[in-house]
C-alpha positions as CSV (number, residue, x, y, z in Angstrom):
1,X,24.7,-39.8,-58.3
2,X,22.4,-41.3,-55.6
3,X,22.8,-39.7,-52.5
4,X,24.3,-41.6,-49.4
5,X,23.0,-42.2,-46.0
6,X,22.7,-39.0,-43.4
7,X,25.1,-39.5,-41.2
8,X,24.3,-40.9,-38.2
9,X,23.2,-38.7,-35.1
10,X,25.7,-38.5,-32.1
11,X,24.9,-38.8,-28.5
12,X,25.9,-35.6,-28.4
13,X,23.2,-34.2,-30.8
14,X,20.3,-36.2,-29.0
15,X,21.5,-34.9,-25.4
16,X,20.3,-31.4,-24.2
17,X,22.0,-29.4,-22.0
18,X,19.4,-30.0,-18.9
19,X,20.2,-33.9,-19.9
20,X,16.7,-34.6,-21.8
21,X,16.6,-36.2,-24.9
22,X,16.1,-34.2,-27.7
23,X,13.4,-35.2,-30.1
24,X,14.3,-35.0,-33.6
25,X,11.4,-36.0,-36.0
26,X,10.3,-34.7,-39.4
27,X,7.2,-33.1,-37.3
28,X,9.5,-31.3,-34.5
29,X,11.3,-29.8,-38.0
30,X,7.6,-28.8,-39.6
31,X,6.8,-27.2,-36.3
32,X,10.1,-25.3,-36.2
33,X,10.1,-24.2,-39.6
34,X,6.0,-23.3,-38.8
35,X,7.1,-21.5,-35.9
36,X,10.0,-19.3,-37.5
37,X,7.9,-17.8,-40.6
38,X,5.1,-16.9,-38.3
39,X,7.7,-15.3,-36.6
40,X,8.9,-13.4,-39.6
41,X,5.5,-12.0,-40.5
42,X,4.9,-10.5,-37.2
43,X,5.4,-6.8,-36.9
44,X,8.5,-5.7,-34.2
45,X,7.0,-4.7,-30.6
46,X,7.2,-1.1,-30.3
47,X,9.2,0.2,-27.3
48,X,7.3,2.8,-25.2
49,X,9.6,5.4,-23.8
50,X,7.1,6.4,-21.3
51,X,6.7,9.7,-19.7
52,X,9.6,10.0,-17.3
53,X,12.6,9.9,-19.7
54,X,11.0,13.5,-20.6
55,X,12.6,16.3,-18.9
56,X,11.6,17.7,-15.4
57,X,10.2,21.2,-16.6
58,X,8.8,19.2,-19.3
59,X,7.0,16.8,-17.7
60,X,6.2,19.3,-14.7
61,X,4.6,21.9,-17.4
62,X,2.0,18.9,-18.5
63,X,0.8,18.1,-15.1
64,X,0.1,21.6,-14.3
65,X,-2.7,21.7,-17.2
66,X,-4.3,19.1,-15.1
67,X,-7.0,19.5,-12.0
68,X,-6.4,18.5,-8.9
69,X,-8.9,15.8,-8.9
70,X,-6.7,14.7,-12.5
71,X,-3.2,14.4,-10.4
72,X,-5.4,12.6,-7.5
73,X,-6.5,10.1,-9.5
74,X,-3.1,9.9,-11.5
75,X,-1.3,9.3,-8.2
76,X,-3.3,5.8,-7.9
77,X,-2.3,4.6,-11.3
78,X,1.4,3.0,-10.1
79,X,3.5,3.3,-7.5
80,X,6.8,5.1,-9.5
81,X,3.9,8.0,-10.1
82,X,2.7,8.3,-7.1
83,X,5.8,8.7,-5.9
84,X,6.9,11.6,-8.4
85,X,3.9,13.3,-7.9
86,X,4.7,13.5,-3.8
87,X,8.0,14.4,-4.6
88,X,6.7,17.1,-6.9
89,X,3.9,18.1,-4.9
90,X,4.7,21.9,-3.6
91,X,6.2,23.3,-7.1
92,X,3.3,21.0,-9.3
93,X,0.6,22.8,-6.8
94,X,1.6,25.9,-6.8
95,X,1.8,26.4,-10.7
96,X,-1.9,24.8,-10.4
97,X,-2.8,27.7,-8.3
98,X,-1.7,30.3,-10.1
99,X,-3.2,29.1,-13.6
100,X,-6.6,28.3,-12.2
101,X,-7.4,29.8,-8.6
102,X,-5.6,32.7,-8.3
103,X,-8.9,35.0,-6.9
104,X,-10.1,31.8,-4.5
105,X,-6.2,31.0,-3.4
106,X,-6.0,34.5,-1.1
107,X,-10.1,34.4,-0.5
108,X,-9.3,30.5,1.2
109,X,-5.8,30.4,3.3
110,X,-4.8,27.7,5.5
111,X,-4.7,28.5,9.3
112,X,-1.1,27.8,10.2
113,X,-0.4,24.9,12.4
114,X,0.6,24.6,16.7
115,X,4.1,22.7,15.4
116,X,4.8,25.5,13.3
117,X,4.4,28.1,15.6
118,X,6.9,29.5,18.6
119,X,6.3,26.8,22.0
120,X,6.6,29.8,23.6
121,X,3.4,31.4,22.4
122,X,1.3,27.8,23.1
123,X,0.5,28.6,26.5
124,X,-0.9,32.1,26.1
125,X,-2.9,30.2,22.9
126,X,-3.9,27.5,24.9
127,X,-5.2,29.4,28.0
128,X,-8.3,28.5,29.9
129,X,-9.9,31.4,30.1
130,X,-8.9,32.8,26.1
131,X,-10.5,29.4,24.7
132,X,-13.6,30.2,27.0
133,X,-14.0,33.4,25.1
134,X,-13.2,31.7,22.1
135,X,-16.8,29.9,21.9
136,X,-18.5,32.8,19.7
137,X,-16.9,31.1,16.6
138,X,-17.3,27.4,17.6
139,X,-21.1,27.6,18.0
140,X,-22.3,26.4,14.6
141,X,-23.9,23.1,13.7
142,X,-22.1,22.9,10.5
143,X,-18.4,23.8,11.3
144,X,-17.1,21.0,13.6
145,X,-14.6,23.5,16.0
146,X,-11.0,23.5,15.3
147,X,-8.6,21.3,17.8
148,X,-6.7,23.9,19.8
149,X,-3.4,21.8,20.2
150,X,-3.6,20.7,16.7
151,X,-4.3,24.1,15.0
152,X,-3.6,28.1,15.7
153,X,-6.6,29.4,17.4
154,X,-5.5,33.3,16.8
155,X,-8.6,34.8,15.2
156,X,-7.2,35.1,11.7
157,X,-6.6,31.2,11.9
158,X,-9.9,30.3,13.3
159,X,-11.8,32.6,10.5
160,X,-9.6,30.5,8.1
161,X,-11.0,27.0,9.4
162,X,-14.6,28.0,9.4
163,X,-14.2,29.4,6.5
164,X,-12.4,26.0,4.3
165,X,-15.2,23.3,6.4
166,X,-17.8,25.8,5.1
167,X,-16.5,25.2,1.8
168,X,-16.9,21.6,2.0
169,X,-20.0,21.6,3.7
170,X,-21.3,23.9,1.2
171,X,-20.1,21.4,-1.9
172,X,-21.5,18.4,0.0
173,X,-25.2,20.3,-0.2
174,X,-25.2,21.0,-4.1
175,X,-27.0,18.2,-4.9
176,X,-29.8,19.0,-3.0
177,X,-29.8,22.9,-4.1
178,X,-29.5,21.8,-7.8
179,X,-32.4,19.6,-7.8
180,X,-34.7,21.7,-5.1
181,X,-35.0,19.1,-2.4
182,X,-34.8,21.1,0.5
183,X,-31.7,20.9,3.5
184,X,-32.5,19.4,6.9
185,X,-32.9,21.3,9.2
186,X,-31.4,20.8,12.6
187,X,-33.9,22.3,16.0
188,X,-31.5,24.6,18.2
189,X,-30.2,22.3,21.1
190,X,-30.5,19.1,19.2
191,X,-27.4,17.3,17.9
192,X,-28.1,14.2,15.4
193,X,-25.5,11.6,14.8
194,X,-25.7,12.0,10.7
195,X,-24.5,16.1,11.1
196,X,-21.7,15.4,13.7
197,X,-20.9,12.6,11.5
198,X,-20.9,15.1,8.7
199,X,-18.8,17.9,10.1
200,X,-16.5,15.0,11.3
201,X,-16.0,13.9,8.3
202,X,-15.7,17.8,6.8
203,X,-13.2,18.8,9.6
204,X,-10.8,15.5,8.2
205,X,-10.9,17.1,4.6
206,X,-9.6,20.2,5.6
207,X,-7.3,18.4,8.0
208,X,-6.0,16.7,4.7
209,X,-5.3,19.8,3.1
210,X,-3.1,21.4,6.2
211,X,-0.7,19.0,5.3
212,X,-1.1,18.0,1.6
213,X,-1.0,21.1,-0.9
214,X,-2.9,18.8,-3.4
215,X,-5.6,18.3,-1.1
216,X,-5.8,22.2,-0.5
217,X,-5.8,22.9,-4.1
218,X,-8.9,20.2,-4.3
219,X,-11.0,22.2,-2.0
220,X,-10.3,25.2,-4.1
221,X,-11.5,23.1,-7.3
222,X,-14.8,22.0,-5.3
223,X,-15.2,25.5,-4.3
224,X,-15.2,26.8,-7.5
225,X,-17.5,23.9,-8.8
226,X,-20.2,25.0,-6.1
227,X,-19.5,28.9,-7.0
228,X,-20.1,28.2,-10.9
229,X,-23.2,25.7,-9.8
230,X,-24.9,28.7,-7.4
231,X,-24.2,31.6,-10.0
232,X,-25.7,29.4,-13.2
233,X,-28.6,28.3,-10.6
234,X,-29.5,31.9,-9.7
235,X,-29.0,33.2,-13.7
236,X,-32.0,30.6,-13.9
237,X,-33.8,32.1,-11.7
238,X,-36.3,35.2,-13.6
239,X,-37.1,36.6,-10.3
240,X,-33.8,37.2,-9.0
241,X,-32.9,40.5,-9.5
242,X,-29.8,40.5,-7.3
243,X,-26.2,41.5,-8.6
244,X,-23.9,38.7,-9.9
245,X,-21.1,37.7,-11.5
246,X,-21.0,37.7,-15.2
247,X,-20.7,34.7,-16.2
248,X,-20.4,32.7,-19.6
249,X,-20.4,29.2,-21.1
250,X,-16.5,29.8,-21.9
251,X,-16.3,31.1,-18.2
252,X,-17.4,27.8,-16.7
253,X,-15.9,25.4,-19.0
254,X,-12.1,27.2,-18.2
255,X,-12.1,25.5,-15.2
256,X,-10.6,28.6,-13.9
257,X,-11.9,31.3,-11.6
258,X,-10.6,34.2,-14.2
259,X,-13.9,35.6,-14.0
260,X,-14.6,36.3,-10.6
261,X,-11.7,39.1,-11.1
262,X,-15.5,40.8,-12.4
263,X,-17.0,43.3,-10.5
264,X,-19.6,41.3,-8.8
265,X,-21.6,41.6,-5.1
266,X,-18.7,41.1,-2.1
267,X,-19.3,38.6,0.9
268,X,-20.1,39.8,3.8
269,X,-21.1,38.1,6.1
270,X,-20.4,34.2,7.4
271,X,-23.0,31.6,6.7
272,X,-23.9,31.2,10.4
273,X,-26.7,28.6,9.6
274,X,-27.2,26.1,6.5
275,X,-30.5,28.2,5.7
276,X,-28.4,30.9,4.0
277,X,-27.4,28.2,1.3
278,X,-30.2,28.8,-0.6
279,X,-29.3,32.7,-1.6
280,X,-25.4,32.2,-1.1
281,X,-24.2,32.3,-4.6
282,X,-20.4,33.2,-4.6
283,X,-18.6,33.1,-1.1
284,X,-15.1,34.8,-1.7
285,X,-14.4,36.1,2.0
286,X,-10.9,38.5,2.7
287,X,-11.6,40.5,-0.1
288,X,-13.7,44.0,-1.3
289,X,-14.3,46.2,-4.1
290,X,-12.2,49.4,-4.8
291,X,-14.4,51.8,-7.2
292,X,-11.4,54.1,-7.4
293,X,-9.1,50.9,-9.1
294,X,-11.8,48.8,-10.0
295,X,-10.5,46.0,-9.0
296,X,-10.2,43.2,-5.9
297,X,-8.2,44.5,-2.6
298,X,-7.6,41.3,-0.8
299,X,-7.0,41.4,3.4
300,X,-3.6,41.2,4.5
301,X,-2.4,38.4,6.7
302,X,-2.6,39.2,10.1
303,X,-1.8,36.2,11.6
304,X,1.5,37.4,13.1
305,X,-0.1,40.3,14.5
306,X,-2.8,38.1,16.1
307,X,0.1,36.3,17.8
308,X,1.3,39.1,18.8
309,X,-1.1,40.4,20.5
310,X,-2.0,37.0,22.2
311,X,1.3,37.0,23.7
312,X,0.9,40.5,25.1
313,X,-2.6,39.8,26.3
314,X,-2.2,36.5,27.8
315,X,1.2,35.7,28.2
316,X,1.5,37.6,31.6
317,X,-1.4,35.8,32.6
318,X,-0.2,32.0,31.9
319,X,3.0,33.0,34.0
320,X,0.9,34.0,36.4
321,X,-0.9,31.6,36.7
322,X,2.1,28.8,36.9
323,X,3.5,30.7,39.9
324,X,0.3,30.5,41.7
325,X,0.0,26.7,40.8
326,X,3.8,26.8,42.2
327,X,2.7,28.4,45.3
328,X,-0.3,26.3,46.1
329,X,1.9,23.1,45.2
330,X,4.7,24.4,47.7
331,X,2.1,25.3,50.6
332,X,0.5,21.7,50.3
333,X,3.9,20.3,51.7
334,X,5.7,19.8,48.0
335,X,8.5,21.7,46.5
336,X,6.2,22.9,43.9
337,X,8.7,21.8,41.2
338,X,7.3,19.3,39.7
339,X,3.5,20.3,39.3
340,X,5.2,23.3,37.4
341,X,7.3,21.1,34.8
342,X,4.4,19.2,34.3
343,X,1.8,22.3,33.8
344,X,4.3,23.6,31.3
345,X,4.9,20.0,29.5
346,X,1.4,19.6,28.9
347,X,1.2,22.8,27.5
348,X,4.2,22.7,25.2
349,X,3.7,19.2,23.7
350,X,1.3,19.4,21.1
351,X,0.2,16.3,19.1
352,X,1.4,16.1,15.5
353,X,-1.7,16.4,12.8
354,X,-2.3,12.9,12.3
355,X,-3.6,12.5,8.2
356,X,-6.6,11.2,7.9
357,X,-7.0,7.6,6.1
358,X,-7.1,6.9,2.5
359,X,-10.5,5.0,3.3
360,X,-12.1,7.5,5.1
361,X,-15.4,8.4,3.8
362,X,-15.9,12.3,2.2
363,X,-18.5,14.0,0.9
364,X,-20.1,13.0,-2.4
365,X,-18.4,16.3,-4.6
366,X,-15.3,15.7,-3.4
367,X,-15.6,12.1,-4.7
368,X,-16.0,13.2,-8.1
């Protein structure tokens, strides 16, 4: 039987939808027929779940095996995780804390903040005269002084600050102690633009970890970098005799600060001057030795007992001296009033902590 003719192609065949002509060839029909057997061969994409659909403690208990400097760097990979992470932040950090700097968390505290504390208290704090006095723990060329409206300057908070931009400063100077090439040294009275550029830089670090607990937990990482650096530099060293801690491979490669539970030598005393780099090897301030339970008894916080006593000792005097500034306002011909409200307006509005920028420039460990 020989085959008819195909039957002939409607106008309604030739017509797409968007109104071109559809072209109807033996090629096109090659091409298609091409086209759908490649598609055949080709293996079916994979669907990746991702990490979110996991479960909150889940996917909480696999970022806490991470460093600091890990979730840092994870927070830049998308938007939908940096966002997690922030949302995340206090629980996430504090489980970091515990499983890897549980001596250096209570050794390195935060000094509290002027917002969190009573208004009541800011102008006994903020006194003339009591930040006069204060100047015996400003006075060092690597510790850039803390901001008085910004930060608690009760004694237990200022110990704190100096004690977290020593930290940094300390990091940002391993390079130099690793390799030998010797610190400069700054003449008494002098004041060079690279060190106050430094310690500005320093002071913005620790500003960054007042109000970011991943930041914080950063400087404790650092820290212990530059305590496991000193102790391995000084274990080099035949001629030191000195106590230590005991330290091993497994110790440093933990990436946790389980062995300075150890007995090992106490600190002291501050690092007034960069010069005592060279022999510092572990600084773990608030904390001491007990030989009768061998182990680490840690300083309690005192801060609210430093208030305390602030507003005993100079709360009397700041009202004393608004009702002279009344009385002197009043006898020059005013009501007095007003210089008053605005004495005690200045002293109760404190500026917020502004956070540093994400393009400011830090010190080279803290980089890493």
């Amino acid at each position: 039987m020989v085959p008819g003719p195909p039957p002939p192609v409607t106008s309604s065949e030739r017509v797409a939808a968007d109104g071109n002509l559809t072209i109807l060839s033996k090629r096109t029909e090659r091409q298609r027929k091409r086209l759908e057997k490649k598609a055949s061969k080709r293996p079916p994409k994979s669907i990746g779940t991702g990490l979110f659909p996991l479960p909150g403690e889940l996917l909480l208990s696999i970022f806490a095996h991470l460093r600091p400097s890990d979730l840092l760097r994870l927070q830049q990979t998308c938007t939908s995780m940096r966002e997690y992470l922030r949302t995340w932040e206090s629980v996430l950090v504090k489980e970091v804390i515990a499983r890897r700097y549980a001596c250096l968390e209570p050794c390195l505290r935060l000094p509290a903040l002027m917002k969190d504390i009573d208004p009541s208290i800011h102008p006994a704090l903020l006194h003339p005269e009591r930040q006069g006095g204060m100047g015996i723990h400003k006075k060092f060329q690597h510790v850039l002084p803390a901001d008085p409206t910004c930060i608690c300057t009760c004694l237990t908070c200022i110990l704190r600050w100096n004690s977290l931009c020593l930290v940094v400063d300390f990091a940002h100077w391993q390079p130099n102690l690793d390799s030998g090439t010797p610190i400069p040294m700054i003449p008494r009275g002098k004041f060079p633009v690279w060190n106050e550029h430094l310690v500005a830089e320093n002071a913005k670090i620790v500003q960054r970890a007042l109000v970011s607990p991943l930041w914080y937990a950063r400087v404790l990482e650092v820290h212990l970098n530059s305590t496991t650096r000193s102790i391995r530099r000084h274990a080099a060293n035949q001629g030191n005799r000195r106590r230590r801690f005991r330290m091993a491979k497994e110790d440093e490669m933990s990436g946790t600060d389980e062995f300075l539970q150890r007995s090992g030598p106490p600190t002291m005393d501050f690092p007034f001057h960069r010069d005592n780099y060279y022999m510092l090897e572990s600084y773990l301030p608030n904390r001491g030795w007990s030989s009768d339970l061998e182990r680490w008894l840690y300083m309690p916080d005192w801060h609210e007992r430093d208030l305390h006593w602030v507003s005993e000792r100079w709360g009397d005097k700041s009202s004393t001296d608004k009702s002279s500034t009344t009385q002197q306002a009043t006898d020059q011909g005013g009501t007095g009033t007003d210089a008053t409200e605005n004495q005690s307006c200045n002293s109760a509005t404190i500026p917020a902590l502004t956070q540093p920028t994400e393009n400011a420039h830090q010190p080279s460990e803290l980089q890493k």
